[in-house]
C-alpha positions as CSV (number, residue, x, y, z in Angstrom):
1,X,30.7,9.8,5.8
2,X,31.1,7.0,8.2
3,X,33.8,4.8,8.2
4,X,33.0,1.3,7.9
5,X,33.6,-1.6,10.4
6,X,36.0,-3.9,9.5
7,X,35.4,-7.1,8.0
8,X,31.9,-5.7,6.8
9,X,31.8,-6.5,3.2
10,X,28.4,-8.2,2.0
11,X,24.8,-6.5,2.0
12,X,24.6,-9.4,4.9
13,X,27.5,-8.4,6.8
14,X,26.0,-5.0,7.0
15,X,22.2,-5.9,7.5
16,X,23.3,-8.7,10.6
17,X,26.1,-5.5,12.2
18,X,22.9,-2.7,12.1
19,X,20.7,-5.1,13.4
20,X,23.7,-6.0,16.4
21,X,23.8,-2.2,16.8
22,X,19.9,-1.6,17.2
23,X,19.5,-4.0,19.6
24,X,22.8,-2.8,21.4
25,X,21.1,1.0,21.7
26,X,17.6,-0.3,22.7
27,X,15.9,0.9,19.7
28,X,12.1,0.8,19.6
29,X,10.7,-1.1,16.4
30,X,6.9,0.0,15.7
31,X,6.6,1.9,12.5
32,X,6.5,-0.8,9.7
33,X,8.8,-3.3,11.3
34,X,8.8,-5.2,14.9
35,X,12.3,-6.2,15.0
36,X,16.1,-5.4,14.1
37,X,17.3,-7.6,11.6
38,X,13.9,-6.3,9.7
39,X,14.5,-2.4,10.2
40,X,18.1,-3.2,9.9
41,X,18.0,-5.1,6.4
42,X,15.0,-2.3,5.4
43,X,17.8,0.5,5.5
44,X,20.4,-1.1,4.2
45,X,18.1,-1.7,1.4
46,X,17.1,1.7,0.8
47,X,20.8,3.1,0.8
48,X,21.6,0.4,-1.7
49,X,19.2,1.8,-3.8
50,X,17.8,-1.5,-3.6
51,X,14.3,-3.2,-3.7
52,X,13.1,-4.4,0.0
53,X,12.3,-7.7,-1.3
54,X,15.1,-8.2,-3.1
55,X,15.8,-12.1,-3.4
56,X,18.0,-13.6,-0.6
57,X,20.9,-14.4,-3.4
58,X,22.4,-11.2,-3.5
59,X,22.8,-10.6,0.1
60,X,25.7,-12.3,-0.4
61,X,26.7,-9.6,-2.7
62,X,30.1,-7.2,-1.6
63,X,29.7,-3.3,-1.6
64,X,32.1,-0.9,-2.5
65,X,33.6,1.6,-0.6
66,X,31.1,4.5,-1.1
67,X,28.4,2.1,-0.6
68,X,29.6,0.9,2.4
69,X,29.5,4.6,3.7
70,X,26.2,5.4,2.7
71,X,24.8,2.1,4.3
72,X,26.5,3.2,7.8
73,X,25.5,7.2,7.2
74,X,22.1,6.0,7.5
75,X,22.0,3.0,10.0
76,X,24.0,5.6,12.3
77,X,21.1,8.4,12.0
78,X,18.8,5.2,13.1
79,X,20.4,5.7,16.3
80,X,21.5,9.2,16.7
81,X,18.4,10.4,16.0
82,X,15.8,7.6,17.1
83,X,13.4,8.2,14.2
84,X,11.2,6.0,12.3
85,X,13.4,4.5,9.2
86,X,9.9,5.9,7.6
87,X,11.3,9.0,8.3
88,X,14.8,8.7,6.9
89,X,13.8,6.5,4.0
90,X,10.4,8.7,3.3
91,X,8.6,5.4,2.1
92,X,6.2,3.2,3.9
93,X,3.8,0.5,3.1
94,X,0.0,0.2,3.6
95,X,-2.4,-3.1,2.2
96,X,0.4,-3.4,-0.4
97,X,0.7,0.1,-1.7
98,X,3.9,2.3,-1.4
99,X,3.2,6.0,0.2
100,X,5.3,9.2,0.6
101,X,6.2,9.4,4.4
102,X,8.0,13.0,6.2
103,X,7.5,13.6,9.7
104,X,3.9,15.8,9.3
105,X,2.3,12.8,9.3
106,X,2.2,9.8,11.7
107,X,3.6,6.6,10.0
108,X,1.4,3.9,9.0
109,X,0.7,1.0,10.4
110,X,-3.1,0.4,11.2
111,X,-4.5,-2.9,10.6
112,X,-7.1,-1.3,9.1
113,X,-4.7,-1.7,6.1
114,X,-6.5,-5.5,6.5
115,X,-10.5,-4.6,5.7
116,X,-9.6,-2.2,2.9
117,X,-7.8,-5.1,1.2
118,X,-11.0,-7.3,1.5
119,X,-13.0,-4.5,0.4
120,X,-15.1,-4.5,3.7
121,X,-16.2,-7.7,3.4
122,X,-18.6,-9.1,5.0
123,X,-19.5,-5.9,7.0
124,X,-20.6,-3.9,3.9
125,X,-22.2,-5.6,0.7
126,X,-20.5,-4.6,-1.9
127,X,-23.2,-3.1,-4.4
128,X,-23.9,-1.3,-1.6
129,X,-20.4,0.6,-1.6
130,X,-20.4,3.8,-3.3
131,X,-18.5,6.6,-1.4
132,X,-15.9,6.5,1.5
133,X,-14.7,9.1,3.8
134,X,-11.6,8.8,5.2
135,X,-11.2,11.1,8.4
136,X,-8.3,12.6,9.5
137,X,-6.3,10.9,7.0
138,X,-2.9,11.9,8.0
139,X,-0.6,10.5,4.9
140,X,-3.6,9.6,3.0
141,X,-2.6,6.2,3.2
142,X,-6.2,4.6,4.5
143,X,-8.4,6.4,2.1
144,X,-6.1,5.7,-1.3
145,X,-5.9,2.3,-0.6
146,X,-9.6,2.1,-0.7
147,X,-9.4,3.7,-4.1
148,X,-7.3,1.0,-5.4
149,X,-8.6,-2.0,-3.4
150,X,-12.2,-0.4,-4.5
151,X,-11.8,0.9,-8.3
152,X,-15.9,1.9,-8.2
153,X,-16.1,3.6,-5.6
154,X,-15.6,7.6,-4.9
155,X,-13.8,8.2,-1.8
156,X,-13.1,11.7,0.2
157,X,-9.7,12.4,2.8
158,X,-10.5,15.0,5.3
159,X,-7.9,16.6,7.1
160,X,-7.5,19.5,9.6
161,X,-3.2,19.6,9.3
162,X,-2.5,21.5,6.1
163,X,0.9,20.3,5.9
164,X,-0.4,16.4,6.3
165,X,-3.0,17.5,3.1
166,X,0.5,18.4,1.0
167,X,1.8,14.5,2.0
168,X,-1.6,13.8,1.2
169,X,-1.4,15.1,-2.2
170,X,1.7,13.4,-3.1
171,X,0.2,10.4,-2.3
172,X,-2.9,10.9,-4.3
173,X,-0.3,12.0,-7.3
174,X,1.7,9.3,-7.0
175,X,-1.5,6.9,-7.5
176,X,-2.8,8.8,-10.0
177,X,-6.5,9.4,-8.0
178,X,-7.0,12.9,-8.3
179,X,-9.8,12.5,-10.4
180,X,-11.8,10.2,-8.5
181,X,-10.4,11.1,-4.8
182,X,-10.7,14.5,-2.9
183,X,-9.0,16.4,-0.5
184,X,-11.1,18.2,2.5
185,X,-9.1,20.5,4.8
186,X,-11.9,19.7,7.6
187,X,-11.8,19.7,11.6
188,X,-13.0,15.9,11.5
189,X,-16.5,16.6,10.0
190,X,-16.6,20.4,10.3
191,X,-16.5,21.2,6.6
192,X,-17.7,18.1,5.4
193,X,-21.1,19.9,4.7
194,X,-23.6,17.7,3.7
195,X,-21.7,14.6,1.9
196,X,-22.9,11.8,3.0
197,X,-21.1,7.9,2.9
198,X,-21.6,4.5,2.9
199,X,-18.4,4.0,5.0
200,X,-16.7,6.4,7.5
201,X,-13.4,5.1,8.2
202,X,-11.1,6.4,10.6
203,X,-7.5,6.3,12.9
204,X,-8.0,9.1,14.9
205,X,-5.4,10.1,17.7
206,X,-6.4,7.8,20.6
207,X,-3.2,8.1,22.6
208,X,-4.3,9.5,26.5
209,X,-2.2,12.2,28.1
210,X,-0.8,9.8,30.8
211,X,0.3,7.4,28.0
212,X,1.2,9.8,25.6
213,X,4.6,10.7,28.3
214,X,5.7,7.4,28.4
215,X,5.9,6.8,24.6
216,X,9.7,5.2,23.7
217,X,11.3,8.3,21.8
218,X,10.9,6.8,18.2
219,X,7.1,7.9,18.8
220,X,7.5,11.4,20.2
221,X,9.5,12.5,16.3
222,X,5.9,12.0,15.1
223,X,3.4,14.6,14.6
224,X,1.7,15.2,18.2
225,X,-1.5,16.1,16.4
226,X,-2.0,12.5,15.0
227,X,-1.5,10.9,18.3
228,X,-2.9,12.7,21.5
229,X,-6.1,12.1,22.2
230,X,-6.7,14.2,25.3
231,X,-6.6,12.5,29.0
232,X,-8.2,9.6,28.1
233,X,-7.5,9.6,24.4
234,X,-10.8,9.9,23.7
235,X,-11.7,13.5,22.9
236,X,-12.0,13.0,19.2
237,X,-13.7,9.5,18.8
238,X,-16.3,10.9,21.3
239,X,-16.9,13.8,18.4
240,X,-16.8,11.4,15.8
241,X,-19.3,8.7,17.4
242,X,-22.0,11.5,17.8
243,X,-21.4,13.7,14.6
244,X,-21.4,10.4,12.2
245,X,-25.0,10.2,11.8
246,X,-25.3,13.0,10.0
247,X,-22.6,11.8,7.4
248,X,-24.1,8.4,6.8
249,X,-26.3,6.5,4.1
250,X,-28.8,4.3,5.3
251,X,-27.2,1.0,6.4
252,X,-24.0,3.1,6.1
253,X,-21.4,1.9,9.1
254,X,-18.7,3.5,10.6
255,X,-15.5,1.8,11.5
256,X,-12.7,3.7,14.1
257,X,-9.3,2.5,15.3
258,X,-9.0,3.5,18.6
259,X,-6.0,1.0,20.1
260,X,-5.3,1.7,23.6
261,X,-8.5,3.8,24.4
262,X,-10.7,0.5,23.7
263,X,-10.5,-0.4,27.2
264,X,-11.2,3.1,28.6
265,X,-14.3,3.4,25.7
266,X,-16.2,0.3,26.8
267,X,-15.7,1.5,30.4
268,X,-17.6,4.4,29.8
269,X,-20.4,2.7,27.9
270,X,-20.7,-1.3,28.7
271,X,-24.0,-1.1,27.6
272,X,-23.1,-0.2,23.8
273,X,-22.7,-2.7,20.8
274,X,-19.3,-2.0,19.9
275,X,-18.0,-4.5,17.3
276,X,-14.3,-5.1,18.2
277,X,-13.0,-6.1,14.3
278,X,-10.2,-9.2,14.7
279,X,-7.3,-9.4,11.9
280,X,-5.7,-11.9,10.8
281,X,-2.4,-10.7,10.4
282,X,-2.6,-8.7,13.8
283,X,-4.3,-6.0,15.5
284,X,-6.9,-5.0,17.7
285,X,-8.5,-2.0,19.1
286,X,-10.7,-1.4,16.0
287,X,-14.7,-1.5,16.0
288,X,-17.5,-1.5,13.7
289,X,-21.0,0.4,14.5
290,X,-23.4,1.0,12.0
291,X,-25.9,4.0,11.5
292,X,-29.1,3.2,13.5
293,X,-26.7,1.8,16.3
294,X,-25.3,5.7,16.3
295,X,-28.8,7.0,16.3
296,X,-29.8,5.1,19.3
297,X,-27.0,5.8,21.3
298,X,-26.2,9.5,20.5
299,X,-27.8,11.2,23.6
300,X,-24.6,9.2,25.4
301,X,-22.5,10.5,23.4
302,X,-23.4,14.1,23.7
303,X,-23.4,13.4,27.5
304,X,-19.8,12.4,27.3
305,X,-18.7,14.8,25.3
306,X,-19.9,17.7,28.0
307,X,-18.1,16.3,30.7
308,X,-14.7,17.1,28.8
């Protein structure tokens, strides 16, 4: 057990001296939170055994001794080991839902989280929303949300990594979807047969190979397989722009986060109609193409996709 500073006694005391420490080791903040006193007050939280939003009068509150170790056992590992508090905690958030998090799956933190919660609206008319695939979907996070947010409709997670299918699992456990919500051990579409959706939906890994080295460290404890993308980052959204067709209902649309890589993907094809999506709690890097779009363009696709 750590020993605890003293003159720490309050949950605030010991929220305001993990933040002081973060910002004293150069912590990276990315994975849920985008600052210290936030990641710091988050931890203490969860050693406390304590709800994140718990109301600002009880901060004030004094911890006992054993307390006061466990709070400091875990801010310490913050640092030591420069994971994710995702990681440590094995809880995140996505569009207001609470998910099962271990380190075979990246964390999330998409602002896709955004259009699930309106239900796709305006892109998608909502009578016209039936089934939903969720590809490569990691934690499981993107397509369980749509289950909730979207009570009708039937939604699919396909996922090559068998160990992010067992997160995924939890997850669809925990929500109590395994009825309506199926799990697809599938190389992006490869064993998707011949399903076909109304929405694809996607966070592929977009991260390019030059990129991908100069990562702050928090990002290299996450599953490599959710984040590189190949030397331009995109290897896989290439696959996925020209094998969507096949997997969509008329007026069906297909909506990929590809972050970084957005630059590099309208370099290679300024002529396309990407819809770049904006958020407005934050985000970019995420466009919108629908099905006869796809159709048109897919000889560039293929084209692109020989050159690698």
């Amino acid at each position: 057990m750590t020993d605890s500073p003293e003159g720490l006694l309050t949950i605030q005391d010991f929220i305001r001296w993990g933040a002081s420490r973060f910002n004293a080791e150069g912590l990276f903040f990315g994975h849920g939170t985008d600052n210290a006193l936030d990641e710091s007050a988050h931890l203490v939280l969860h050693a406390l055994h304590l709800p994140p939003d718990l109301a600002a009068a009880y901060h004030g509150s004094r911890l006992t001794f054993p307390e006061r170790g466990a709070v400091c056992d875990l801010l310490e590992r913050r640092i030591k080991e420069r994971k994710p508090a995702a990681y440590l905690t094995n809880r995140a958030w996505f569009a207001g839902l609470e998910f099962h998090i271990n380190e075979d799956v990246v964390v999330p933190r998409s602002p896709l989280a955004e259009l699930v919660e309106a239900g796709f609206d305006p892109w998608v008319e909502p009578e016209g929303l039936h089934r939903i695939l969720d590809l490569g979907t990691g934690s499981g996070c993107i397509g369980i949300a749509c289950a909730v947010h979207l009570p009708e409709v039937e939604v699919d997670l396909a996922e090559v990594s068998p160990a992010a299918l067992e997160v995924a699992s939890v997850n669809l456990a925990r929500h109590q979807l395994e009825e309506r919500v199926q799990l697809l051990r599938s190389d992006l579409f490869e064993a998707i047969g011949d399903r076909r959706y109304d929405v694809i939906i996607s966070n592929p890994p977009y991260v390019g190979t030059a990129e991908l080295a100069t990562l702050p460290e928090e990002y290299r404890r996450e599953p490599q397989l959710g984040l590189a993308g190949g030397e331009t980052g995109l290897d896989l959204v290439l696959r996925i722009l020209r094998d969507a067709p096949a997997h969509l209902e008329e007026g069906g649309v297909l909506v990929v986060e590809v972050g970084t890589a957005a630059a590099e993907l309208e370099r290679r094809f300024p002529d396309l109609p990407f819809l770049w999506l904006e958020f407005e709690r934050g985000g970019e890097g995420v466009f919108l193409m629908r099905l006869e779009q796809l159709v048109e363009f897919n000889p560039l696709f293929e084209k692109e996709l020989e050159k690698l």
